[in-house]
C-alpha positions in Angstrom: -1.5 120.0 81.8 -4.0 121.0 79.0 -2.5 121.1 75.3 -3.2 125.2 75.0 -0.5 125.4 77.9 1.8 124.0 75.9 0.8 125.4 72.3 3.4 127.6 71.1 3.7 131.4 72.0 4.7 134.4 69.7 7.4 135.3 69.8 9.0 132.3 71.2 11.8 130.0 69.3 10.7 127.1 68.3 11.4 123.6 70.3 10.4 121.4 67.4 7.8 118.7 66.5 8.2 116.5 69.3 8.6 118.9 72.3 4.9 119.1 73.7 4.6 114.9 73.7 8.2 114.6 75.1 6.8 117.2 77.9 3.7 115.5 78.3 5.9 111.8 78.8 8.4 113.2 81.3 5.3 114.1 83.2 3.1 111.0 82.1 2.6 109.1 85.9 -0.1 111.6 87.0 -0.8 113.0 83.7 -5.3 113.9 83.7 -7.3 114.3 80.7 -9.6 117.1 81.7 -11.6 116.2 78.8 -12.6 112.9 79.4 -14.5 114.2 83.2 -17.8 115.7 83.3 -18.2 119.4 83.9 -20.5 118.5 87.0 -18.1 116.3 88.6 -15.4 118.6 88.2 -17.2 121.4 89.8 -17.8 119.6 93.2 -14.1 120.1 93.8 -12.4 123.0 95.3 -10.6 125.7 92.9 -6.9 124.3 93.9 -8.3 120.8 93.3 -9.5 121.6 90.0 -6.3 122.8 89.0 -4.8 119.8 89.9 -7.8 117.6 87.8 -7.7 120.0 84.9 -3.7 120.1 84.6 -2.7 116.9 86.3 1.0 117.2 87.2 3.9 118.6 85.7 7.8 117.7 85.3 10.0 118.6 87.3 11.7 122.3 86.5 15.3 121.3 86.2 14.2 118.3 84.1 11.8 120.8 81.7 14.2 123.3 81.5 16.8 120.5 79.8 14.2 119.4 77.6 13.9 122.8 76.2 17.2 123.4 75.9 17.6 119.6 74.0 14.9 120.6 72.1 16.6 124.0 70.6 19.7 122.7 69.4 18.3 118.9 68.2 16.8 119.0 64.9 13.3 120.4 64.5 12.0 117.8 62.3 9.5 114.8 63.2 11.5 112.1 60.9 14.6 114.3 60.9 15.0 113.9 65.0 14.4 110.2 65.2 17.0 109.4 62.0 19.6 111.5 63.6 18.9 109.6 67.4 17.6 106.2 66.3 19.7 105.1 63.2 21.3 102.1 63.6 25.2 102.2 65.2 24.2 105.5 65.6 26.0 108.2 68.6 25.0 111.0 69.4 27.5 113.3 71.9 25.5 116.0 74.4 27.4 118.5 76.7 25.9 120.2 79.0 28.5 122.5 80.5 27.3 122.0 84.1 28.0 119.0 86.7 24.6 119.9 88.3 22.5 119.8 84.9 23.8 116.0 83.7 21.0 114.6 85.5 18.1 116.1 84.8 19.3 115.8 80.8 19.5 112.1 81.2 15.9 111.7 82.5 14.7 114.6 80.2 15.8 112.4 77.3 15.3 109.0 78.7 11.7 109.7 80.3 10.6 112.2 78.1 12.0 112.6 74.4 12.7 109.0 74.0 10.1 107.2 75.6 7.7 109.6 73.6 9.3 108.8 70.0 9.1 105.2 71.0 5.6 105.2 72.3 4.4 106.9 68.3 7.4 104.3 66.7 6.4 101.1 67.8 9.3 99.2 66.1 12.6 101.2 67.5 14.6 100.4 70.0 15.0 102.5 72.9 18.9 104.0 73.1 21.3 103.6 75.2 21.7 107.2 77.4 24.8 107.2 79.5 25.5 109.7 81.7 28.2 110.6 83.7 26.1 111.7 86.6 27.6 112.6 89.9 24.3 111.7 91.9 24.7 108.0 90.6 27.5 106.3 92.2 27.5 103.6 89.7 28.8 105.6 86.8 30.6 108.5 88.8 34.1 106.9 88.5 35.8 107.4 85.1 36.2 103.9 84.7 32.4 103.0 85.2 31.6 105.8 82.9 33.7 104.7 80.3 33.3 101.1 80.2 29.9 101.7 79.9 30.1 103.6 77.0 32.9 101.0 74.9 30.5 98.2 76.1 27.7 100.1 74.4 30.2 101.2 71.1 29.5 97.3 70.5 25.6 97.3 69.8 24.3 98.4 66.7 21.7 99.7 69.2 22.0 104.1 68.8 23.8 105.3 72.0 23.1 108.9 73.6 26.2 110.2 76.0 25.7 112.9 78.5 28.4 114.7 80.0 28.8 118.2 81.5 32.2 118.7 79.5 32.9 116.6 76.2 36.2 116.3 77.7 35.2 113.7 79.6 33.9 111.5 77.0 36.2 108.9 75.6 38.2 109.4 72.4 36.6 106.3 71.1 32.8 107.6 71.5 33.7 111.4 69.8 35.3 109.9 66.6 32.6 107.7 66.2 30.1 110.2 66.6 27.5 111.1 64.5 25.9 114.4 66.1 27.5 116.9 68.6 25.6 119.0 70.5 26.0 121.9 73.6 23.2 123.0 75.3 23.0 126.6 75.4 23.5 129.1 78.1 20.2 129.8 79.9 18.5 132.9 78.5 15.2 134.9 78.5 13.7 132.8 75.4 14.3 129.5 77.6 12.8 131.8 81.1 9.8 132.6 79.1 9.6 128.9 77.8 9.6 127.1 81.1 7.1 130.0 82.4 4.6 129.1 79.8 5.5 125.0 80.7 4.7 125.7 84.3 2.1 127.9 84.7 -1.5 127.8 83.4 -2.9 129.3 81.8 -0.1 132.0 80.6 -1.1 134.7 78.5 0.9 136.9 76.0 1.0 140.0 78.1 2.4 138.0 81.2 5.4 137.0 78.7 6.1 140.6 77.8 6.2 141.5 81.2 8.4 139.3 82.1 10.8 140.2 79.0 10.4 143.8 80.1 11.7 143.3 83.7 14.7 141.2 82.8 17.5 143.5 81.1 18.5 142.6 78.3 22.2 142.6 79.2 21.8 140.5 82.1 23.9 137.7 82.1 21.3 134.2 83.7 24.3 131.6 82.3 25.5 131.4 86.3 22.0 131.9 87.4 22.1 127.9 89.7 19.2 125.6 89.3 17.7 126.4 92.7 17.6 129.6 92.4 15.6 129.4 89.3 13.8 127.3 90.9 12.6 129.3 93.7 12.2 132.1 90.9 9.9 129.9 89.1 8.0 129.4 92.5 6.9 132.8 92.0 3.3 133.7 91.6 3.7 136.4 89.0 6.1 137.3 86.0 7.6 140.6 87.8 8.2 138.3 90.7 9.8 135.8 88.8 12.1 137.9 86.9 12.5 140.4 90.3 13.9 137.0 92.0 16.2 136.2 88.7 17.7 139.2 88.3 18.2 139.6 92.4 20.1 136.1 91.7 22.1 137.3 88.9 22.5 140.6 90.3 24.7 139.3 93.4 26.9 137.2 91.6 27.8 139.9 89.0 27.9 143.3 91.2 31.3 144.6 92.2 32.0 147.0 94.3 34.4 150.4 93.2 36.9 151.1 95.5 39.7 152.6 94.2 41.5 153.0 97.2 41.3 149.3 98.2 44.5 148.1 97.9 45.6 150.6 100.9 44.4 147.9 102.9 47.1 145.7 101.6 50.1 146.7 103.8 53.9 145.6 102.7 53.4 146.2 98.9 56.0 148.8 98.6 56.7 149.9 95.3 54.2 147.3 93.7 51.4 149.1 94.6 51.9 151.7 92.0 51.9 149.1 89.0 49.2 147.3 90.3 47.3 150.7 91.5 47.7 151.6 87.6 46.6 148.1 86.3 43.3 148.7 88.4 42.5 151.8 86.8 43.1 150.7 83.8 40.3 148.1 83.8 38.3 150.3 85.2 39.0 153.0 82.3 37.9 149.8 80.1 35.0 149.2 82.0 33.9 153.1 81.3 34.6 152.8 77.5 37.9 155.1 77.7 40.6 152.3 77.0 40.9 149.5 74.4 41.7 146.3 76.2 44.3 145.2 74.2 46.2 147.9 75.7 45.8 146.7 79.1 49.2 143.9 80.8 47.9 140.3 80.4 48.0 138.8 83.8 49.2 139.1 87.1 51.6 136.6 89.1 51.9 137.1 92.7 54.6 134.7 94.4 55.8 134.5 98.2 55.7 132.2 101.1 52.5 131.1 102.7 50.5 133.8 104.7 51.7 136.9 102.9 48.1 138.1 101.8 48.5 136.8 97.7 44.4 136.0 97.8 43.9 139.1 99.7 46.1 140.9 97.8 44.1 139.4 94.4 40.4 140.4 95.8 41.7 143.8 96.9 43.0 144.4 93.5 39.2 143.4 91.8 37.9 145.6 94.2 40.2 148.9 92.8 38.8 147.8 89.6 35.4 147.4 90.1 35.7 144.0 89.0 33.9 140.8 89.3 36.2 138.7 91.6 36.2 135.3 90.9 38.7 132.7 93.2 39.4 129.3 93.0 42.6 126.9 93.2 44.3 123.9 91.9 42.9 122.0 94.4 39.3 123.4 94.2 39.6 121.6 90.6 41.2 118.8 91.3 38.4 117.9 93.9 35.7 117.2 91.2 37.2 114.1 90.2 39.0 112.8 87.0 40.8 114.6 84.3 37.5 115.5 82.6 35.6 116.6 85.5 38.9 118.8 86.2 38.7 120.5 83.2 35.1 121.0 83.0 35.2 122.9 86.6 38.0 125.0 85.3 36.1 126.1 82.0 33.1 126.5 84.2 34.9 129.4 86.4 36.8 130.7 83.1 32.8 131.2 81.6 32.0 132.9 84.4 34.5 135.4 84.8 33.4 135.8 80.8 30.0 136.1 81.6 30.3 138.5 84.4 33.6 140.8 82.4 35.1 143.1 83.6 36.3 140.2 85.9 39.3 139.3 88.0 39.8 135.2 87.8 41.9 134.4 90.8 43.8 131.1 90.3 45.4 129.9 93.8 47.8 127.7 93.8 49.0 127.3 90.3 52.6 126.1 91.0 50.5 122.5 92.0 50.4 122.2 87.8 53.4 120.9 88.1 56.0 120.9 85.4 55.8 119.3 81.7 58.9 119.2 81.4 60.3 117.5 84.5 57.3 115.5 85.7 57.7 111.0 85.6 56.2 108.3 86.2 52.5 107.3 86.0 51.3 111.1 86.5 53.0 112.3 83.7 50.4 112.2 81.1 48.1 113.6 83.4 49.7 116.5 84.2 50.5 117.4 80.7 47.0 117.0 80.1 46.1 119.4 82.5 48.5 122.0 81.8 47.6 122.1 78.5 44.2 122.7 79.3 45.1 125.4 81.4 47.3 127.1 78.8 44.1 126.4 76.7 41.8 128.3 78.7 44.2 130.9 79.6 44.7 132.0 75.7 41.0 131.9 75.4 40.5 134.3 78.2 43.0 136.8 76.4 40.8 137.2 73.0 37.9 137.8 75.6 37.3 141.3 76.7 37.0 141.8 80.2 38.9 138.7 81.8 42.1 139.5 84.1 43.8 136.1 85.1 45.6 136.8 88.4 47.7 133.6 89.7 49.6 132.5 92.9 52.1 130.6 94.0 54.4 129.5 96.4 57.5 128.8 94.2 57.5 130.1 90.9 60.6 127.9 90.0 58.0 125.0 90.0 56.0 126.4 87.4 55.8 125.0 83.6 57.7 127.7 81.7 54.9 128.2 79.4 52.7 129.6 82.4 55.8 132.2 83.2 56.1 133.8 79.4 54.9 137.5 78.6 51.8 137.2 76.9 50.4 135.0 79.8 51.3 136.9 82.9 53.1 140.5 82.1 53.3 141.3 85.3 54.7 139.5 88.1 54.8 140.7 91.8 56.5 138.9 94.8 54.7 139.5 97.8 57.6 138.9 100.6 57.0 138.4 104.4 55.8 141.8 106.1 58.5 144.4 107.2 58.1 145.6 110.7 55.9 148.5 109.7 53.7 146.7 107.7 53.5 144.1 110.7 52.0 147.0 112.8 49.7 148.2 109.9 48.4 144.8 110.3 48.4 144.7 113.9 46.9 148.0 113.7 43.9 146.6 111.2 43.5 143.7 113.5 43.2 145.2 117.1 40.4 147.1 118.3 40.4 150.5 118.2 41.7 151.2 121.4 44.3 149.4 121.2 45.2 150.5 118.1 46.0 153.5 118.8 48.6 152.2 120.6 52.3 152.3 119.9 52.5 148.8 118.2 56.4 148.9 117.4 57.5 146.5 120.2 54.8 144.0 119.6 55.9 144.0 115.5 59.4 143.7 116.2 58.7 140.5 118.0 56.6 139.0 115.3 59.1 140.2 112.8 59.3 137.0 110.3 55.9 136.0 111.0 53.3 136.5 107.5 49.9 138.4 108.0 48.2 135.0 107.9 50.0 134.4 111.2 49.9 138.3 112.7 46.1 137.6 112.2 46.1 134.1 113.9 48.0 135.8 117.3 45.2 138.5 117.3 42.3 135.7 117.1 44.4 134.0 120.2 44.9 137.5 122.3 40.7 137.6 122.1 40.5 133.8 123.1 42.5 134.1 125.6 40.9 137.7 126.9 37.3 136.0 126.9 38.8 132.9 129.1 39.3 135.9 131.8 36.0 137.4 131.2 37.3 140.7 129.4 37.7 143.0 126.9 40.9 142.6 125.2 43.9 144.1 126.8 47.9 144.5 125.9 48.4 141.4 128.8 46.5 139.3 126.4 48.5 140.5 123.1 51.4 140.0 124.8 50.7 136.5 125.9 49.4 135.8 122.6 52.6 136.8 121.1 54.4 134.4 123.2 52.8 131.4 122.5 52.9 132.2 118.4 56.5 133.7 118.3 58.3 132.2 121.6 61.3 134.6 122.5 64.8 133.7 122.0 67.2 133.8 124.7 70.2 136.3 124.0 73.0 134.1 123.3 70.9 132.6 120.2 69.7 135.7 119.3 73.1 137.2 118.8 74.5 134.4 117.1 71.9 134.8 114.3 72.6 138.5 114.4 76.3 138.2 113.4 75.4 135.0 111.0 73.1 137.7 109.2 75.4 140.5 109.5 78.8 138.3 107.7 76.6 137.9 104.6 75.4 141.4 104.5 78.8 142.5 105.1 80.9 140.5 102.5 78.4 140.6 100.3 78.7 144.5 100.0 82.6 144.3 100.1 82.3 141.9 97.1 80.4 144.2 95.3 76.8 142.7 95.9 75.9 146.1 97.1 73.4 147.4 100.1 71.2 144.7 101.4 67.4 145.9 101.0 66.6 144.6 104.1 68.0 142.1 106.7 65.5 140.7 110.7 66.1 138.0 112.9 63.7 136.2 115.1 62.5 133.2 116.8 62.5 131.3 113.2 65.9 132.3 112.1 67.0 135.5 109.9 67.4 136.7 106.6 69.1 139.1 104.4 67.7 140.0 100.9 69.9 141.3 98.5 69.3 142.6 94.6 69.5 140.0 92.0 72.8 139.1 90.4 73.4 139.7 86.9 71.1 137.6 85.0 74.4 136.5 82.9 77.3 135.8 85.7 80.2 135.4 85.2 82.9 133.0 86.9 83.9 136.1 89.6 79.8 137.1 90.2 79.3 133.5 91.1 82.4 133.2 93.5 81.2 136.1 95.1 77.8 134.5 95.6 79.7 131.6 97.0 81.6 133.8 99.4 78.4 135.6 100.3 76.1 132.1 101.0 79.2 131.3 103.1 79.7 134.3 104.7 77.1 133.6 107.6 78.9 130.3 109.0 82.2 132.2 108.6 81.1 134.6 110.8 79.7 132.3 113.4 83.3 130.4 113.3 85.1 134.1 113.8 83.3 136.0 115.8 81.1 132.9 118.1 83.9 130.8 118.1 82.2 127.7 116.6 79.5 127.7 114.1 76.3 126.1 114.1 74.0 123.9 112.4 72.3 126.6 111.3 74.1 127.2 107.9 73.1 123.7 106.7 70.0 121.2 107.0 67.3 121.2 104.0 67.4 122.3 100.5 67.0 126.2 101.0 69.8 126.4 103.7 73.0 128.2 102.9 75.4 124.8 102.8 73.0 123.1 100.0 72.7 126.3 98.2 76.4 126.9 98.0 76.5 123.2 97.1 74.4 123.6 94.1 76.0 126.8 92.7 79.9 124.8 93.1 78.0 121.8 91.2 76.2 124.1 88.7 79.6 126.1 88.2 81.3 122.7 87.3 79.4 120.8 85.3 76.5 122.8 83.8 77.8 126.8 83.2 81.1 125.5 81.6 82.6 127.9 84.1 84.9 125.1 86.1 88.3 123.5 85.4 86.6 120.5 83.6 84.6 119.5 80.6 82.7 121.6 79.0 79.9 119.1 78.5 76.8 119.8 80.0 75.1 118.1 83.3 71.8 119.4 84.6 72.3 119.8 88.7 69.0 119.5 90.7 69.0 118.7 94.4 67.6 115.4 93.3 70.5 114.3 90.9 73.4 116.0 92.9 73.8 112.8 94.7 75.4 111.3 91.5 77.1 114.2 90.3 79.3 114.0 93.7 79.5 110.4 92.9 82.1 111.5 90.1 84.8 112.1 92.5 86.8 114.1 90.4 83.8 116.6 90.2 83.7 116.2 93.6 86.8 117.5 94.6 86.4 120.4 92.1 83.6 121.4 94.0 85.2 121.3 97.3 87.7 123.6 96.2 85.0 125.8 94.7 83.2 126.1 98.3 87.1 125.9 100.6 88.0 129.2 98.4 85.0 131.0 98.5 85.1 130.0 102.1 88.9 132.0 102.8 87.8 134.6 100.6 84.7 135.5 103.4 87.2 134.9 106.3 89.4 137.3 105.0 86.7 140.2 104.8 84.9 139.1 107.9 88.4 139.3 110.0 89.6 142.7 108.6 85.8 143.9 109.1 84.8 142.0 112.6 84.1 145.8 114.1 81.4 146.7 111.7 79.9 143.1 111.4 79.4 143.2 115.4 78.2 146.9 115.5 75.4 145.5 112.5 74.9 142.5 115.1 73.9 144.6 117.9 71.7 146.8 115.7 69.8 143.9 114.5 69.5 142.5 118.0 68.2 145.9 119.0 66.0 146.3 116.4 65.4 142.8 114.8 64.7 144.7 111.3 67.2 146.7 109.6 66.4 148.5 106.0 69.1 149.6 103.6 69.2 153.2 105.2 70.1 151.4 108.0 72.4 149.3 106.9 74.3 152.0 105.1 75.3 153.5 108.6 77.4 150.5 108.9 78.5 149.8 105.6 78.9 153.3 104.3 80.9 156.0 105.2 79.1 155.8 109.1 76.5 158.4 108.5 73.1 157.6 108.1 72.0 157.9 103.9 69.1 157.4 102.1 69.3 154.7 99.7 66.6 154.3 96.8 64.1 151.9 97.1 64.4 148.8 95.0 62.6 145.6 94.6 62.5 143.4 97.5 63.5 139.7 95.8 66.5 138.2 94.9 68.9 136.2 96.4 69.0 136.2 100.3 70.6 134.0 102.8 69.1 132.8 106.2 70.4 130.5 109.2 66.8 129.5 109.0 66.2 126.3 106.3 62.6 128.6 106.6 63.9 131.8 105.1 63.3 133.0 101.8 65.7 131.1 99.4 68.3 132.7 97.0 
């Protein structure tokens, strides 16, 4: 490498006094002096041979690309570099904002601007660089990393700490601190720098061309280290920036498709809002709509397998927005707190760098709580959290960044993460009605099949999600290829019994009338029309609206009655009831349970004090221990109990007409249900949200 490759280019920023001899030391092992050879001896060589003489060998790309990246933000000056690195007690703090780029800044510092300020200063001592490098198992756990650095803190001798996220560095190293610095995002000035550093000779025009073919509003910040460097193994400028720009080009594109969530099915009235919130990103995107106008955030809750990352991509792909997913545990996987939180500012810079863009966080409800979380993971999760809420503020003063976040339970959430201003919107994606279970069949099956008529098939699968609908397809094409066809309605069928096993008739009908008591004496209490009420293998399940979100003592007893209603109606109408009513948490025993608990000792609604008592399903244990509370509650649940007998005996004609409906159909809607519960015609009924409070012989079910 002769000196006029690395004499400084017009045109170019500068890298400072001590760039070219730090560039020279990182590649020092096979560095030639061209000068020293004699033209005659040189010329008995091949042309690639002569190259290699003349230019000896150069640093690696990762490693130069770091040391001009060092070089731009660490002072310019000859004596004004080596006082800020090399004064005594000295430490200096460098963040690199990338896992993958720790590395190659510890040797660029180490082999190349250090050991070449030590080899013109004869008298300093070299520094001590630590770096929290996940390629050297000796420092990747925390621990290592850090007592490295307080063993270090010690010395008088200067100390240089490389991390990816200054997060991870220890409290004791940032206060004492005496420079801070970030390396900056990788741009065209740093391109046509480590162009010039790796190719010989370079002249000016090359450097213009390769300005000209990069656009200048190009983001190269997620451009990865191998692909620039296979775009630095390029033999000409237009190839190098065709190969950057093809690299940055398929991260950022986003395809238009404003009719993309029709491929969503079950979304009911949702898909309007979310339709709309599509549109208006893409109004932002043309220039039409200020974004400030736009809802902040979107929460999608349900059970498992209801589509809520499908759902989330869909929805980027309406807007014509850059879709970026990950999860909790995606995070979590990198290692310690610090390595957490520098993944998740990683993807929240990306979906920055790439606006407009859709950030998809999975699994947020594995947070946890700050307000309920104990023990030796408390001030981990606080820490964490707060990051998040951190991040998720910063993506709101950014134009362009739409956080969309699911969970399983939203009650789990910190109630920070829940508040307007962080997630406007909020959308419950429940399991799939029977049509939407054939839409997905539908989507699934080949074409020929279909075209069939799929109602039978979805009416057997009725409580299964789309995760699982998909899953039975996938095993109908296994089990079509075992016999050496193309796939057939014997192989759906057999699919669908091994994934949703029948029930024999007798079970089947007792679920029925468990289902049809709480839909029946919930409407006769005033609950209104279910929205929708299925049975199945798994169990059943009505849904009702919400109650009033300030009951009062008579809205509670009715929910009582109605969570009770289902055993009632086993007792009645079976003759004895089941275990179904009871068994976990989310069964209708527990809930009733809680609500007699909560009524007693935490609404001030009971017979008792009116001091206050939180009620959990991990504390009721010792609130029944009181038995004084106890038997309050018991009388809360035996009433409410005598209050659904009553209804369920003077109305045991309609409850086993709804029964045998549901059996028939194993999915009844509200118009439906309003054939039995309403004056005996069938009536359309407006459609309202599907969530709220619903009941199921199935501890499965969705819960209240």
């Amino acid at each position: 490498m002769s000196d006029s490759t690395l004499s400084p280019k017009p045109g170019l920023p500068d890298l400072g006094a001590w760039f070219t001899s730090a560039l020279k030391s990182l590649a020092s092992d096979n560095w030639r002096d061209s000068k020293t050879r004699r033209a005659d001896t040189v010329d008995q060589y091949s042309k690639t041979c002569k190259d290699w003489i003349d230019e000896g060998r150069r640093a690696d790309i990762d490693q130069t690309l770091t040391l001009i990246q060092l070089c731009s933000v660490l002072p310019k000056g000859r004596g004004a570099l080596v006082d800020r690195l090399f004064a005594r007690y000295s430490v200096t703090l460098i963040e690199t904002s990338s896992e993958e780029t720790v590395s190659a800044c510890g040797c660029a510092l180490d082999a190349g601007l250090v050991a070449a300020i030590t080899k013109e200063h004869k008298g300093l001592p070299s520094p001590n660089v630590i770096s929290d490098d996940p390629q050297k198992s000796s420092v990747w756990s925390s621990g290592r990393f850090e007592e490295n650095i307080y063993i270090s803190l010690q010395s008088e001798t200067p100390l240089i700490v490389v991390a990816a996220d200054l997060a991870q560095i220890p409290d004791a190293a940032k206060a004492a601190s005496t420079l801070t610095v970030s390396l900056p995002r990788l741009d065209v000035d740093q391109i046509c720098h480590l162009y010039t550093c790796l190719k010989s000779p370079v002249w000016q025009h090359q450097l213009h061309a390769l300005r000209r073919r990069i656009p200048a509003d190009l983001s190269l910040s997620h451009v990865s280290m191998s692909d620039l460097a296979v775009a630095m193994r390029q033999t000409s400028p237009t190839a190098v920036a065709h190969h950057l720009c093809r690299s940055a080009g398929e991260k950022k594109s986003a395809t238009d498709n404003p009719m993309a969530l029709d491929d969503v099915k079950g979304l009911g009235e949702t898909r309007g809002m979310l339709e709309q919130c599509a549109r208006d990103i893409a109004s932002w995107r043309a220039g039409d709509l200020e974004w400030g106008a736009i809802p902040h955030g979107l929460l999608l809750s349900g059970p498992p397998g209801t589509g809520k990352t499908y759902c989330a991509e869909r929805f980027a792909s309406a807007a014509g927005a850059h879709f970026v997913p990950t999860s909790y545990s995606d995070w979590q996987k990198h290692g310690h707190m610090g390595q957490m939180l520098a993944a998740m500012r990683k993807d929240f810079q990306d979906a920055q760098d790439n606006a407009p863009s859709i950030l998809f966080i999975d699994e947020i409800d594995s947070f946890g709580d700050r307000a309920t979380v104990t023990g030796d993971n408390a001030e981990y999760v606080r820490a964490v959290v707060n990051g998040l809420l951190e991040m998720l503020d910063g993506s709101q003063k950014t134009e362009g960044v739409f956080v969309v976040a699911a969970c399983n339970h939203v009650d789990k959430l910190d109630s920070a993460l829940v508040r307007s201003g962080r997630f406007d919107l909020k959308v419950k994606l429940p399991l799939p009605d029977k049509a939407a279970l054939q839409g997905i069949l539908r989507d699934h099956l080949p074409t020929e099949l279909g075209r069939l008529d799929l109602g039978e098939y979805a009416a057997r699968l009725v409580g299964q999600s789309g995760a699982d609908v998909a899953a039975t397809v996938r095993l109908a094409h296994s089990h079509a290829r075992r016999h050496a066809r193309t796939l057939t309605e014997a192989d759906l069928n057999a699919a669908i019994s091994e994934t949703a096993p029948s029930i024999d008739t007798s079970n089947l009908t007792r679920v029925a009338i468990h289902e049809a008591g709480h839909a029946l004496v919930g409407y006769s209490l005033g609950r209104g029309l279910p929205q929708r009420m299925r049975v199945g293998p798994a169990g059943g399940q009505v849904i009702f609206d919400p109650i009033s979100p300030c009951p009062t003592l008579s809205d509670l007893n009715t929910e009582l009655a109605t969570l009770l209603a289902g055993r009632v109606a086993e007792e009645m109408l079976v003759g004895d009831p089941s275990a179904g009513a009871g068994g976990s948490e989310d069964s209708d025993l527990a809930r009733a349970t809680l609500l007699a608990a909560r009524i007693e000792v935490s609404f001030g609604l009971g017979g008792g004090s009116l001091v206050w008592r939180d009620v959990s399903a991990a504390n009721l244990p010792l609130v029944l221990a009181d038995k004084a509370v106890a038997n309050r509650i018991e009388q809360h649940i035996q009433s409410a109990h005598a209050q659904a007998a009553e209804i369920v005996r003077c109305k045991e004609s309609e409850i086993r007409q709804l029964s045998d409906a549901l059996v028939e159909e194993r999915e009844l809607t509200s118009s439906d249900i309003a054939v039995f519960l309403g004056s005996g015609e069938k009536v359309e009924v407006d459609a309202r949200p599907t969530s709220g409070p619903a009941s199921a012989l199935s501890p499965h079910a969705e819960a209240s």
